[in-house]
N, C-alpha and C positions, 0 to 999 in steps of 0.2 A: 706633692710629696706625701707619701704616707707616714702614719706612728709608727708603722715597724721601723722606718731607716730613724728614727730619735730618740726612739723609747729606750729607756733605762730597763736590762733584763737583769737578770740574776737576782731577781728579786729575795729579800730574805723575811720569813714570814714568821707568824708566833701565835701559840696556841691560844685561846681566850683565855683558859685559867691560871696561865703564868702569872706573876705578880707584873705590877707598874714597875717596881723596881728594874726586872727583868727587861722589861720592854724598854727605859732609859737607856740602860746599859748597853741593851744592843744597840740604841739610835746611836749613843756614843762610839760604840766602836764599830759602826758604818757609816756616821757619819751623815744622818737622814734627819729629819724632824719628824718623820711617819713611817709607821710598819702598818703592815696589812696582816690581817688576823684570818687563821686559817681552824678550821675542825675537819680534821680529815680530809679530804680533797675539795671542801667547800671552802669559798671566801666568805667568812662569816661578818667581818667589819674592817674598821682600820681605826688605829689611834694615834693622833699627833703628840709629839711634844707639847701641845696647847692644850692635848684634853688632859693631861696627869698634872700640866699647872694649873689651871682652871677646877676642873671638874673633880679632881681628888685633894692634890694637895693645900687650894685655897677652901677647901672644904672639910679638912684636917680627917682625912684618912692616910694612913700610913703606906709606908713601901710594900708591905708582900698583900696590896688587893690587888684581888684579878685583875685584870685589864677588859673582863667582860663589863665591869663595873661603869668601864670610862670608855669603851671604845664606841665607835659611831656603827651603829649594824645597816644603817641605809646606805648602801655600797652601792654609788656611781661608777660609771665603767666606761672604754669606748672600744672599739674591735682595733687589733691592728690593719686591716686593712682600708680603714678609714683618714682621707686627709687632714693632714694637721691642719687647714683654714676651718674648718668642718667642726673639730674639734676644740681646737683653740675659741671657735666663737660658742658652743655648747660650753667654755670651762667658764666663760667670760658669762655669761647666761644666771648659771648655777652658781656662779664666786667660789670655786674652788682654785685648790693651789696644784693638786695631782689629782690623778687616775689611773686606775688599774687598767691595765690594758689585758684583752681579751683575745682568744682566736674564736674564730667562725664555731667550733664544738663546745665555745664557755672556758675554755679551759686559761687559767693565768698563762701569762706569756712575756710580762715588763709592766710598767708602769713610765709615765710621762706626766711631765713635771712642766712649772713655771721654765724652768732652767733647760731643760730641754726642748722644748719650745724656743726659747731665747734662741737658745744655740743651733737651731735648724733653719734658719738661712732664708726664713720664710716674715718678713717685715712686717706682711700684711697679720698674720697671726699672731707675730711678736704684740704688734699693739691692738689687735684686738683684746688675747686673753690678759693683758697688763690694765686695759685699761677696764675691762668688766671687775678683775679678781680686787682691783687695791679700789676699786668704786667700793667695796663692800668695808671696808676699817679706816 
């Protein structure tokens, strides 16, 4: 099976210089723990809900810093036209929890998740990338 048929599209993205507050808010009202950070038609990083607790707020900066401040600029990725086993054992590898998902010209396209993953029907991925990403905490 490929990430196009699992992946998570409509992604929603956020400028680096908006504040952390900004970037909460919108995880809240989509519901996410990560956004991906966008300048202009570049994917410039992504920040988790783990890095505004961590990396700002346990470190007492306030709501309106950038999110350039806290976001992670080493943007892993995978193509959509690549199999979830493929992929799922690359997440398990690296211990992440998402990635941006890519077309063949670079271009954003979804992103694919622990949860998507889960939910794609594929056993052997399920517990590869389960059992690399929760090795890491």
């Amino acid at each position: 099976m490929k990430i196009s048929k699992i992946m998570t599209r409509n992604v929603r993205m956020l400028d680096p210089e908006r504040s952390i507050r900004e970037a909460a808010s919108l995880m809240a009202d989509i519901d996410s723990g990560a956004l991906l950070i966008n300048e202009g038609d570049r994917l410039v990083g992504i920040v988790t809900d783990r890095d505004i607790a961590i990396r700002a707020v346990a470190t007492g900066m306030d709501g309106s810093t950038p999110v350039r401040q806290v976001m992670s600029s080493n943007v892993l990725y995978c193509f959509d036209d690549e199999d979830v086993e493929h992929v799922a054992a690359n997440m398990a590898d690296v211990r992440v929890r998402r990635l941006p998902v890519l077309n063949r010209e670079k271009r954003l396209v979804g992103v694919v998740s622990l949860g998507n993953i889960a939910s794609g029907h594929s056993r052997m991925a399920n517990d590869t990338v389960l059992r690399g990403v929760t090795s890491a905490h």
